[in-house]
matplotlib code that plots the C-alpha trace (Angstrom):
import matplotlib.pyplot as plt

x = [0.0, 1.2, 2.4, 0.9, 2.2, 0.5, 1.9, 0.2, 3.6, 5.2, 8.8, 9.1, 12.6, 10.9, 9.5, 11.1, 10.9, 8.2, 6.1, 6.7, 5.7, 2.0, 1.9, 1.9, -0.9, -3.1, -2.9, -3.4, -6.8, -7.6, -7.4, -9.6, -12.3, -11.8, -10.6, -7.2, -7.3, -2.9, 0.0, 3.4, 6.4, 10.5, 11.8, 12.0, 8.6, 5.1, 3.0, -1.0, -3.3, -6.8, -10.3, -11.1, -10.2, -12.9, -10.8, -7.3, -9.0, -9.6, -5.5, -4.3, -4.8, -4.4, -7.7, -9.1, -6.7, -8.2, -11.5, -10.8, -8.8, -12.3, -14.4, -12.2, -12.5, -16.9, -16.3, -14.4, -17.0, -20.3, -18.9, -18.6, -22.0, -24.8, -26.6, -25.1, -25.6, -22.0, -23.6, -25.2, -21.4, -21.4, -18.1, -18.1, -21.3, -23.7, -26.7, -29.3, -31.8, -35.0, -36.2, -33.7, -32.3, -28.5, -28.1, -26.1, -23.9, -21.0, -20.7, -17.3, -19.0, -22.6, -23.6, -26.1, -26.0, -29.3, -31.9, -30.0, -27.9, -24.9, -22.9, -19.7, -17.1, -13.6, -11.1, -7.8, -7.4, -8.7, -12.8, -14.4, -18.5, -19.8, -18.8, -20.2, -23.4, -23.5, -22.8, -25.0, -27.9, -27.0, -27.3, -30.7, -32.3, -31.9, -30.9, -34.0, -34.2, -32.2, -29.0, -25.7, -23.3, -19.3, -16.7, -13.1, -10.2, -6.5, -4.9, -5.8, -7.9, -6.6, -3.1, -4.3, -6.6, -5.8, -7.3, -9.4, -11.5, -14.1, -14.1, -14.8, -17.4, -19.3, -19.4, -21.4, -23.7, -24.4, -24.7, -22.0, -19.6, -15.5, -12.9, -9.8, -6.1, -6.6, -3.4, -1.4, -3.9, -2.5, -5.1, -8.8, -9.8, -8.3, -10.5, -13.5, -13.3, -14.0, -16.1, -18.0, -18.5, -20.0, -23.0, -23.2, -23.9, -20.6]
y = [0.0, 3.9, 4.8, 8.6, 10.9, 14.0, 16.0, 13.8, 12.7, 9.8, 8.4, 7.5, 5.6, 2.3, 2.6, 1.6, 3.7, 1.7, 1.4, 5.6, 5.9, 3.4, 5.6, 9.1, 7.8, 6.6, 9.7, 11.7, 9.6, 10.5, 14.0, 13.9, 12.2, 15.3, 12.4, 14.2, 17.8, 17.9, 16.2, 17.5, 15.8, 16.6, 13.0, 11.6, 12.9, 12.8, 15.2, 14.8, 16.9, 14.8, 16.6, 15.6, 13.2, 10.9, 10.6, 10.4, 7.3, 5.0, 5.2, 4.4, 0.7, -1.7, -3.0, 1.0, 1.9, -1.1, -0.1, 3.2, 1.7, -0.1, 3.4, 5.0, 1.9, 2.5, 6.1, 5.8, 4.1, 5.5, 9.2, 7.6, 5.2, 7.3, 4.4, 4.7, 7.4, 8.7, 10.6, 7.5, 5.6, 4.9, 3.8, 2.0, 2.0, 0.8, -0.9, -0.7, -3.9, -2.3, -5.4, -4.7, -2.2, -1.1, -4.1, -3.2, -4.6, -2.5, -3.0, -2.2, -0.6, 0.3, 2.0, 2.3, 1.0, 2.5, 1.2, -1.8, -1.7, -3.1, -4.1, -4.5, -6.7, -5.9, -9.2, -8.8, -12.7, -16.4, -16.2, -18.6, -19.7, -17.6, -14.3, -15.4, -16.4, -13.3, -11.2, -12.8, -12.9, -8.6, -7.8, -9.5, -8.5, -4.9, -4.9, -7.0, -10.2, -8.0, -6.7, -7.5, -8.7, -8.4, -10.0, -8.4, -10.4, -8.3, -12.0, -14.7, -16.5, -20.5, -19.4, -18.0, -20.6, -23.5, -24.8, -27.5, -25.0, -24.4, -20.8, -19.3, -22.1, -21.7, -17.9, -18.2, -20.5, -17.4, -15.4, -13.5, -12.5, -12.8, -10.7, -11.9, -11.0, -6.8, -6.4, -6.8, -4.2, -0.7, 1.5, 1.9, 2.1, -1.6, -2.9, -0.3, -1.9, -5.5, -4.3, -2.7, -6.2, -7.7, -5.1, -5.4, -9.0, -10.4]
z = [0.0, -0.4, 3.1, 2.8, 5.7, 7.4, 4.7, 1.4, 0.2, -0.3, -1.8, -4.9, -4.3, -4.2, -7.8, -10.9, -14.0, -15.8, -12.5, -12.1, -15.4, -14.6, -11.3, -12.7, -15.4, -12.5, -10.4, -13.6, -14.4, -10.4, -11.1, -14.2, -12.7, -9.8, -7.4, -6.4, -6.6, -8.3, -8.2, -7.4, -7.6, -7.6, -9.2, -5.7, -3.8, -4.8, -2.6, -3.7, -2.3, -2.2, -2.4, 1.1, 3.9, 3.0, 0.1, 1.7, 3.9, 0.6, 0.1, 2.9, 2.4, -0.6, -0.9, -0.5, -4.0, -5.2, -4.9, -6.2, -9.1, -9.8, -9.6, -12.1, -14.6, -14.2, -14.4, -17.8, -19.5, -18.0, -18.8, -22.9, -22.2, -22.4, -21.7, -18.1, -15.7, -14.5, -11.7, -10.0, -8.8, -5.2, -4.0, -0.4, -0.6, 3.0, 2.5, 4.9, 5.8, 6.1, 8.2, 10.8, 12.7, 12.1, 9.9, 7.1, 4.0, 2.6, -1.6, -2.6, -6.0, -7.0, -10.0, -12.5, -15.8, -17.6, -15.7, -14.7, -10.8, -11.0, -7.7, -7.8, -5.4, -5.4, -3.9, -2.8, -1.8, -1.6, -1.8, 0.0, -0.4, 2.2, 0.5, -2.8, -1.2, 0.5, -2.8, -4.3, -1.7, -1.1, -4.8, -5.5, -2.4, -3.1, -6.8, -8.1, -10.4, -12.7, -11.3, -12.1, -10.0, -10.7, -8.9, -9.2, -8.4, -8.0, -8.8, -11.2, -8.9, -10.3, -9.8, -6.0, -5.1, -7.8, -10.8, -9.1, -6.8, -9.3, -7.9, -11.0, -11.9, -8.7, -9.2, -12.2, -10.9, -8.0, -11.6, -10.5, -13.4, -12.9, -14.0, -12.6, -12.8, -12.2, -10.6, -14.4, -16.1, -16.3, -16.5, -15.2, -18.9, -19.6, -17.0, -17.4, -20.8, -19.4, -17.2, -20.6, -22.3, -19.4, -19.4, -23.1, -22.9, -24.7]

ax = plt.figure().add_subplot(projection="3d")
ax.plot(x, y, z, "-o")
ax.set_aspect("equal")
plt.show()
């Protein structure tokens, strides 16, 4: 994860050229989408100056830039989608159980995709039943018969959990689509565009 100090900065000694390179696109596709506010940096330093503390929160752990790595991808392609509405992406999203009180179920990702609500699950290791179940149970309950329901995996899931799992097989039998393997994309836009061909139905 970044390490981000008091001051919004953070060394950039770590970081080889072509990951610098990846690093300065991302927080550039952060500032478009009106995420970070600007960038400096001297070749050694990055200082970012975020919109508001809500927002310095989601970076200061892995699975947080994760998630946010997974807004920017629906933000790229419901800003081009006029089928999608760009204003209706909730990130972190709490979901209240009407039935009772102060039960709730965070989504990682919600958005709508015309008329169609899509919820999003963002992974950062080894899935077990329980949280596919869940997922699953979440998104109909207060999506409807015809939500969509994503699962997005940082690693290739067979390499992290083995080929004989069935991981990805039992996934779609929840209906929940896979997209696996995020961590070697990089940009939002590559996986926005996965993302994409899932609503589309290909």
């Amino acid at each position: 994860p970044l390490v981000i100090t008091e001051d919004y900065n953070f060394s950039l000694s770590k970081f080889s050229a072509q990951e610098r390179g990846e690093l300065d696109s991302f927080v550039k596709e952060l500032i478009r989408e009106n995420i970070l506010v600007r960038d400096q940096k001297n070749g050694k330093e990055i200082w970012i100056l975020f919109k508001n503390d809500r927002i310095k929160e989601w970076f200061e752990k892995t699975g947080n830039v994760f998630e946010m790595f997974t807004y920017s991808a629906v933000c790229s392609i419901l800003s081009k989608d006029t089928a999608g509405l760009k204003n209706m992406v909730l990130s972190d999203a709490k979901i209240y159980w009407p039935e009772v009180e102060n039960l709730f179920n965070e989504i990682d990702v919600v958005f709508m995709h015309g008329y169609i609500p899509v919820f999003v699950s963002c992974k950062n290791g080894k899935i077990g039943d329980s949280e596919l179940y869940k997922f699953k149970i979440v998104a109909e309950r207060f999506g409807g018969p015809y939500a969509k329901k994503i699962l997005i995996a940082a690693e290739s899931l067979e390499d992290l959990m083995g080929e004989g799992t069935g991981i990805k097989f039992r996934s779609e039998s929840f209906g929940i689509n896979v997209i696996d393997g995020v961590e070697k994309m990089k940009t939002p836009v590559e996986l926005g565009a996965k993302i994409l061909k899932i609503l589309n139905g290909k």
